[in-house]
N, C-alpha and C positions, 0 to 999 in steps of 0.2 A: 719921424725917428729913423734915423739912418741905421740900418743894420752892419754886421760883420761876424767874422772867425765861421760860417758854415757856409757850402757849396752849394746847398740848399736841392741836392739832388739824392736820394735813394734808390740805390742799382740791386735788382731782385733775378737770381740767376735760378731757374728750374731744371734741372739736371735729368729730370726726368722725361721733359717735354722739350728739351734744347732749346727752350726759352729763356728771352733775357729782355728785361724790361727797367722801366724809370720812374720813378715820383715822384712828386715836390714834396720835400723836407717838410711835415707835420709842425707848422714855427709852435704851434700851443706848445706840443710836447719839448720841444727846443728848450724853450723859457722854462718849462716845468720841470725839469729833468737834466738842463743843459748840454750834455752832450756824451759820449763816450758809455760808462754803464749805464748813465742812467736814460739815457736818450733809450741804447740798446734794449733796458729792460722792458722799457714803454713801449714797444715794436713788437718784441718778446711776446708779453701779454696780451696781442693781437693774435700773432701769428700760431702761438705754439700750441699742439692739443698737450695737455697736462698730464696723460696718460703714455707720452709717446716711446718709445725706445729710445736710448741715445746713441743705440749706433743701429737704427733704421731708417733707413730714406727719409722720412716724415720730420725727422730730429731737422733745427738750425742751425746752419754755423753762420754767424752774423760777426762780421767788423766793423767798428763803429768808431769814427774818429773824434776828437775832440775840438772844443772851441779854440784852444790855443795851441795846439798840432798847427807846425809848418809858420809861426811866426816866429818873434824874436824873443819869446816871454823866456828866462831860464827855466832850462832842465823841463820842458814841454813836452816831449817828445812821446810820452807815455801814452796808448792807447791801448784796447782791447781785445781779443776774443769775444766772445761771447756762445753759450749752447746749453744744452742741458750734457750736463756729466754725465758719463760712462762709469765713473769711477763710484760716484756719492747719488746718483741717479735726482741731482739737483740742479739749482742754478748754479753757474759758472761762468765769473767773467774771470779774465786770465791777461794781466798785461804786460807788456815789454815795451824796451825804450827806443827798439827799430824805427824804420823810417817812411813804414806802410802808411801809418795815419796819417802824416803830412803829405806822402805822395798820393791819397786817394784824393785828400781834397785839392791838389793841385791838376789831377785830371776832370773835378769836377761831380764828387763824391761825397757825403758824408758817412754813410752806411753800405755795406754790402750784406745781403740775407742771399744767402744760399742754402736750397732746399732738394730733396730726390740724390739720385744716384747716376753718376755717371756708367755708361755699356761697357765703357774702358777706362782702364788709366789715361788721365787725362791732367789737364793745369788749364788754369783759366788766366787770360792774359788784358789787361787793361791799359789803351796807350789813348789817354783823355777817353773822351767819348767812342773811343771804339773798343766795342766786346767781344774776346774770341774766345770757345770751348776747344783748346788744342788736344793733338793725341802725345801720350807721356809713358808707352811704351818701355820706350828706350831711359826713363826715369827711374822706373818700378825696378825697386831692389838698391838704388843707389842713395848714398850716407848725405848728411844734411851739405857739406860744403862741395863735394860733388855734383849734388843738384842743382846748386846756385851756380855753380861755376857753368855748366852744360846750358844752363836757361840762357844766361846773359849769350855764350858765342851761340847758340842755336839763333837768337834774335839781334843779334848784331849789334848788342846792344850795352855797352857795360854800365850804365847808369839806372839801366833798369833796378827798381828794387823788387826782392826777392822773398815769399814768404812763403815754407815748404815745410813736408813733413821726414822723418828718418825714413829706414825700412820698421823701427817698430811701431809708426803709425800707421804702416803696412797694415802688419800684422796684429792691430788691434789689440795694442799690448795696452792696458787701460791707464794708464798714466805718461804716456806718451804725450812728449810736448809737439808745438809746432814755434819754428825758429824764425825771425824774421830779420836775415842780414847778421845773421850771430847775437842776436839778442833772442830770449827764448820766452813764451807765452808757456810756461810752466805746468804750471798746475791741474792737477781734474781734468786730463786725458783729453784737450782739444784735439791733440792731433791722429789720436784714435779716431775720432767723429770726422777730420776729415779724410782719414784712409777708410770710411767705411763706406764715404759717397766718393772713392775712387777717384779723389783729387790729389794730386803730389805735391801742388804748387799754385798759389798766385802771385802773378806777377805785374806790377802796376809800375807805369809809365805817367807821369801828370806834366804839363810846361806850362801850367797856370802859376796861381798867386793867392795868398790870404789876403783880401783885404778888413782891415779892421777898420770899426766904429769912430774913435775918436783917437785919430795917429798922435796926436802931440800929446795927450793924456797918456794913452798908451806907454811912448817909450817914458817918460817920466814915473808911471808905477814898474817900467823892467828896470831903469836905472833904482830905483827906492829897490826893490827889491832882489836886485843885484848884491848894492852893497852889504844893507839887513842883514840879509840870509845867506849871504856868500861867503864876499871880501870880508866882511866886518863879522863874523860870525864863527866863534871859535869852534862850535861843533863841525860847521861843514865844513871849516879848514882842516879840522883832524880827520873827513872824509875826502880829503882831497890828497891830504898825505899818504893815507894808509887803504883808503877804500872800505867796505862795508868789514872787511875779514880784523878790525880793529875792536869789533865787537867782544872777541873773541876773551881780554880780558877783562871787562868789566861784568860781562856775563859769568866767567868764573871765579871771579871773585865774589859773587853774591852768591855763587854754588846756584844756580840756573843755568847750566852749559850741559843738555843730554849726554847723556854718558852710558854707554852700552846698554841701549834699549832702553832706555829710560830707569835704568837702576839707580840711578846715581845723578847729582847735579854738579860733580865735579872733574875733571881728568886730570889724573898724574903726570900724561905725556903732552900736556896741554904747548910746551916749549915749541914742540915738534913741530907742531903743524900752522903756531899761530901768525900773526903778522910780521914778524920780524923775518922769520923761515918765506911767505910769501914775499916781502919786499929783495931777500937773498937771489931769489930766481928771477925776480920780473926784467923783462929785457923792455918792456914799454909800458904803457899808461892808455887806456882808451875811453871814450866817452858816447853814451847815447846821443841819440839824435837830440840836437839844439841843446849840450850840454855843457856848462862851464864847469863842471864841478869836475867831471868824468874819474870817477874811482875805479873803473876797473883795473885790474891787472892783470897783465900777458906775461907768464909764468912758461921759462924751458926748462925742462928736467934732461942732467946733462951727466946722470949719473945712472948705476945701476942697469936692472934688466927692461926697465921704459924710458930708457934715454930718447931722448929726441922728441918728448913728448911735449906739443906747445899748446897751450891749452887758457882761455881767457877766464881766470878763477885760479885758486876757486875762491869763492864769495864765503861771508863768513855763513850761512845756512848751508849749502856742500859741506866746507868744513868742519864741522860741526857733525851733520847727518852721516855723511861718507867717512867721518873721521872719527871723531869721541863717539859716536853713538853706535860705529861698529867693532871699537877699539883699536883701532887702525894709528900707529902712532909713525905709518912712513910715509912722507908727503911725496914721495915721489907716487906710492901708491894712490893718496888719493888724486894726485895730476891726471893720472892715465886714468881713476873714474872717471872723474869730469869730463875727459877728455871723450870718451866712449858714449857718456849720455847725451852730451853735444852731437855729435857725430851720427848716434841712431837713434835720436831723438827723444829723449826721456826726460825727467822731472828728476832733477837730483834729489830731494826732498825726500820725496815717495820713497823711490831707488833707496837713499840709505837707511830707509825705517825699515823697507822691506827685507834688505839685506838684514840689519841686528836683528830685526825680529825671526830671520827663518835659524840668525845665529844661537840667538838663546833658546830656539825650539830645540836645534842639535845639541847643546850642552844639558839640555832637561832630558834629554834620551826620546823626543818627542818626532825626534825627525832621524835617521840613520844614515850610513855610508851608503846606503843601498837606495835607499831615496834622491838623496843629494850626486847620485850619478859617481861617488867617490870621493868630492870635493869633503874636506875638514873644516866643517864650517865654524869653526873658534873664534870667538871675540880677538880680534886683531892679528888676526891668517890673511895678509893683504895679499895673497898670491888667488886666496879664496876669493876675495871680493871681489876683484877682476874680472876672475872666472865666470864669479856667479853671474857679474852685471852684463855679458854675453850673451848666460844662456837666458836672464830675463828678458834682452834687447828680442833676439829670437828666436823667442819661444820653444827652448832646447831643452828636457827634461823635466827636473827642477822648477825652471827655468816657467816653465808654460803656465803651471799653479800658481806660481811668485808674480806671473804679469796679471795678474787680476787685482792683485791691493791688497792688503792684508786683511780689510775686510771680508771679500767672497774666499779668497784662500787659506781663512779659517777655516771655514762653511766647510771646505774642499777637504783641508787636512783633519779639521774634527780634533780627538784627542783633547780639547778643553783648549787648544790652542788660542782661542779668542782671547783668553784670561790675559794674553800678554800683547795684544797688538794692541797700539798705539794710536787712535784715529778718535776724528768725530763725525760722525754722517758718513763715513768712510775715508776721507780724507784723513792722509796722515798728518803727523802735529809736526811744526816745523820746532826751531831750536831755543826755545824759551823754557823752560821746568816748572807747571803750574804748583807744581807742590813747594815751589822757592816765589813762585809769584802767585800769588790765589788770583791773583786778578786779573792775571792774563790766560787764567783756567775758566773764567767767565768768559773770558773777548772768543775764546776757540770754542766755548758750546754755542754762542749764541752767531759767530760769525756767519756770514749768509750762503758760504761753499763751504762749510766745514772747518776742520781747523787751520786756524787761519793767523797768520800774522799782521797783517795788511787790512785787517777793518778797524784794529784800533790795538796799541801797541802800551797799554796799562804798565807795562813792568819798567817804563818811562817814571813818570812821576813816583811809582810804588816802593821801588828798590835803587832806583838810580838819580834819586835828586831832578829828574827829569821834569820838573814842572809846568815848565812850558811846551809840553808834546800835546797840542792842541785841546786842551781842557782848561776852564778855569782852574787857578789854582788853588787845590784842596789839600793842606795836609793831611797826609795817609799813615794810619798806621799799617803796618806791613801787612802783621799778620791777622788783622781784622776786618771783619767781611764789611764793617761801613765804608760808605762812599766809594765803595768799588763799582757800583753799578751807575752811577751819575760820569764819573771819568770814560765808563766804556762806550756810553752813551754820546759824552761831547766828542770823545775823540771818534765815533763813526759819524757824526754829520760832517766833522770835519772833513776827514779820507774819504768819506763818498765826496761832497761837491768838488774836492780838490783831485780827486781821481777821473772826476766828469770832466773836469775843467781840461785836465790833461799833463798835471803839475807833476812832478815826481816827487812820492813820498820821503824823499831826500832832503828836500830844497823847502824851505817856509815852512813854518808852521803856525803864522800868523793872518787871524781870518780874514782881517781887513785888509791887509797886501795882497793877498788870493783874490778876495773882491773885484779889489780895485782891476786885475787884469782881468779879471771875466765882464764889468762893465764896460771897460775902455774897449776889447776886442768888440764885444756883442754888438754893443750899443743897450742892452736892456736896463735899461736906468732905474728897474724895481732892485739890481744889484748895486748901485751906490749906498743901500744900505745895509750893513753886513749882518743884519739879522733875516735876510732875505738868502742872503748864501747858505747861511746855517738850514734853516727852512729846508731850501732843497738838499741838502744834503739828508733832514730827516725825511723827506717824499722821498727818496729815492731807497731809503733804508726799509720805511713802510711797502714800497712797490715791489721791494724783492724778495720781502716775507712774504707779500701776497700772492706771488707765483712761486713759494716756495711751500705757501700751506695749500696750493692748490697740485705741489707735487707728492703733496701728503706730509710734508712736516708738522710732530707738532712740538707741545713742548717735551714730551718723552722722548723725541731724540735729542733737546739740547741736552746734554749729558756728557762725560767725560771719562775716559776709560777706567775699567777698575782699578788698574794700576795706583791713577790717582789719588785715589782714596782709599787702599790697603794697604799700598805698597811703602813705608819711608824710606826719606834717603837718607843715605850711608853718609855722607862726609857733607866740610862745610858749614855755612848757617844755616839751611835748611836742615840738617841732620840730624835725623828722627823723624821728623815730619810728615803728616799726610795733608792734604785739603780734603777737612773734615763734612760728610755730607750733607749735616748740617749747615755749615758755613756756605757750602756753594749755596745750598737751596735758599738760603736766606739773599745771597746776592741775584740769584735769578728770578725772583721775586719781587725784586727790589727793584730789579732791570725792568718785565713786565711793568710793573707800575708805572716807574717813569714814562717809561714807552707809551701808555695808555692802550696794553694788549691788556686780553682776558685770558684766563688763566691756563687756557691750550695755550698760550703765545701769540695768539691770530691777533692782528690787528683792527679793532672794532671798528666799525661802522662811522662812529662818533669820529674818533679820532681822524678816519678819511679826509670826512667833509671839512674835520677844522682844517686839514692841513689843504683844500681846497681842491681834495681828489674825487671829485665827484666821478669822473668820467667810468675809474675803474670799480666804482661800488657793480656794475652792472655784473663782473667778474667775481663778485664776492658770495657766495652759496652759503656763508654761515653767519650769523646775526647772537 
């Protein structure tokens, strides 16, 4: 059996011991696991003590590339982060569509585990087989396209690719992302964990090659699913037109569009900021690595007091967060967020929950002029948001409470404040309204980093006709808690193995076209049959609850903020509405079941071996 799509090498950097070493790629776990989170988890589970800090030396930062990183499969380009969160103090794999994955395995890379603390600022630089811990100095303090720009002429090098953190991965601001070539690894504070082991920057050099398994099978499943899911595919062409920020109305139309702190599932000033307002300003169109679709948009704001503001977004989740959820109805204001969280490295996400939420503290009288530094923090004061997203960047009054996540800067503010933040496990909720979708108030208690969009996207089939968003198709009724937990369930084997694979959650949503390019790259011919793809996609779902009950999850924190279930919303077809906590419990119940967890959530024993995880029962303490 001829293999392909992995480098078959594992590069392990000890920062403590300025050591740097090599493995051969673990093929079991390959095949088991595929590649990307799931390979990363399997490593994870080896490496990590379950007890650890995530911003102490002992914490990983591991990047794990995929099986179809660096070839020609569409919209590939997707790879990971991976660590234990700062933020939700859990797993956390975090991806973006840069071009680190494919250039690790062109130098000859599948994995990088980085572990310890560097003596100084430093970056660690990768040119094929050669490894170097440089000093970075002259880095520490500088914004994310600044550092990219000083790496490449420091190295003489402008092909180099580039993956670094702001100043507030500096400064351990817990939801700080890490960028890579202006795509952002988002989520649950990676680039805190690497400002805390005093890294700025990797920078990786590869002039190798993917070679795949079966080349002429191959390109015939990227042409089949070129046309499929592309050319011939009305969704993704409406994402090729408009980009993700298209979202914007179909989401408020079903009254699921956050809305100042989550009061609401609808926005009045929704005209403002929606896609048409984006398509006015784009001066260009860009695309992730190995991407025919490329939706982004490059947006200049050519008006007002942030004129000159060029900014790639914003997406429809900034818009949204940074926009209706802080009531912010001037898109030039939100340009210059975006623009600012790019730049010092943060999670727009987090950033605008944080923001509404310290907003409706100050309109409850819970937070004062005297706290807030003077700023007037009112629902859609875009002069405020600005401000505030500075002093969150660094750590400047306000500003220092607010970079902890709305989670610990409850904790911190006290005054009942919890009652209004917005998260699960600590992770804030991105821009879906569980009280307009019940079922996407499932996917965000049970998601494996918290609340989560990206482990299975229910409000697809549930509200939007969406049937084919990786589930059989079940007719749903909306508002009722059956068959919510069977749809949440297909559609995470799906996004796991096609997140392993390395596919973008964009592109396909068909399992056997997925298949077919994980067989043709690998060669692993146990994937020509696509119940074998599913498979790993639920080993890998099981693998990450088991280093997530071994971080102490159980099922009392799948749970969903109070809001959801006291709070109704105001306007719309949700209007009136809670997700009743009966109804959840019954769909998390429903969920366990299928899952074959017991009723902590843990995943039994039983179920391991069916699914043919012998290896990690050794890791398993409860029966």
């Amino acid at each position: 059996m001829k293999l392909g799509g992995y480098a078959g090498k594992i590069l392990i950097i000890d920062l403590n011991k300025e050591k740097i070493l090599t493995q051969s790629l673990n093929m079991v776990y390959a095949k088991a696991y595929i590649g990307g989170k799931g390979l990363g988890a399997r490593y994870m589970l080896d490496y990590i003590d379950p007890k650890v800090d995530p911003l102490s030396p002992d914490n990983l930062f591991m990047i794990f590339s995929c099986p179809a990183n660096g070839t020609i499969a569409p919209a590939s380009g997707k790879y990971p982060v991976i660590t234990k969160s700062p933020l939700t103090g859990i797993w956390l794999d975090s991806h973006s569509g840069g071009p680190i994955g494919a250039e690790l395995k062109y130098a000859g890379f599948d994995g990088v585990i980085i572990t310890g603390r560097a003596k100084e600022p430093s970056y660690i630089y990768i040119d094929d087989q050669y490894v170097d811990i440089r000093k970075a100095k002259n880095l520490w303090g500088k914004k994310i396209s600044e550092t990219r720009k000083t790496i490449k002429e420091e190295l003489g090098d402008p092909l180099v690719k580039v993956m670094c953190i702001g100043p507030s991965g500096e400064k351990l601001v817990r939801f700080a992302n890490v960028d890579s070539e202006g795509r952002q690894h988002g989520r649950g504070g990676a680039g805190a964990v690497l400002g805390s082991k005093n890294i700025k920057a990797v920078a990786v050099r590869g002039t190798g090659s993917v070679e795949v398994a079966y080349p002429e099978e191959f390109i015939k499943a990227c042409e089949e699913m070129s046309r499929m899911d592309i050319f011939e595919n009305p969704e993704a062409q409406f994402g090729i037109k408009w980009g993700s920020i298209a979202l914007m109305w179909p989401i408020q139309e079903v009254g699921a569009l956050p809305t100042r702190n989550y009061t609401d599932g609808r926005f009045e000033h929704v005209s403002s900021i929606d896609a048409n307002v984006v398509l006015k300003h784009s001066i260009k169109r860009g695309a992730c690595f190995s991407c025919p679709i490329g939706c982004h948009n490059y947006v200049l704001i050519d008006y007002g007091p942030w004129a000159g503001t060029l900014v790639e977004g914003p997406e429809y989740e900034t818009a949204d967060l940074i926009g209706a959820n802080t009531g912010t109805s001037r898109f030039d204001a939100i340009a210059k967020a975006n623009e600012l969280c790019d730049e010092y490295g943060l999670d727009t996400i987090t950033t605008g929950s944080v923001v509404a939420w310290s907003m409706e503290l100050f309109e409850r009288g819970l937070l004062t002029l005297e706290d807030t530094g003077g700023l007037e923090l009112k629902f859609g004061n875009a002069e405020a948001l600005v401000s505030l997203i500075e002093k969150i960047a660094n750590r400047e009054g306000i500003g220092d409470i607010l970079a902890e996540g709305t989670r610990i800067a409850s904790q911190k503010i006290g005054k009942n404040s919890e009652r209004y933040a917005v998260h699960v496990k600590g992770l804030e909720l991105p821009a879906y309204e569980p009280r307009a979708s019940p079922a996407m108030g499932l996917s965000y208690a049970v998601a494996d980093r918290g609340g989560c969009h990206l482990r299975s996207w229910p409000i697809g089939p549930e509200c939007l006709n969406a049937y084919w968003l990786g589930a059989k198709p079940i007719k749903l009724d909306r508002w009722s808690p059956e068959n919510k937990a069977i749809v949440v369930v297909q559609q995470e084997h799906q996004y796991a193995a096609k997140f392993a694979l390395g596919v973008c959650d964009f592109c396909c949503w068909d399992n056997q076209r997925l298949t077919n390019i994980l067989w043709t790259v690998t060669g692993f011919d146990e994937y020509r049959d696509v119940r074998n793809f599913e498979l790993a996609g639920e080993r890998i779902i099981n693998l990450i609850r088991t280093i997530n009950v071994r971080f102490g999850i159980s099922s009392k924190d799948d749970k969903l903020p109070p809001r959801i279930h006291n709070d109704p919303l105001k306007t719309g077809p949700a209007a009136n509405r809670v997700l009743r906590e009966e109804d959840f419990e019954f769909m998390k119940k429903d969920y366990y079941n299928i899952r074959g967890w017991d009723a902590e959530g843990r995943p039994t024993v039983e179920k391991l071996k069916e699914l043919g995880m012998d290896d990690v029962l050794r890791y398993v303490n409860w029966r």
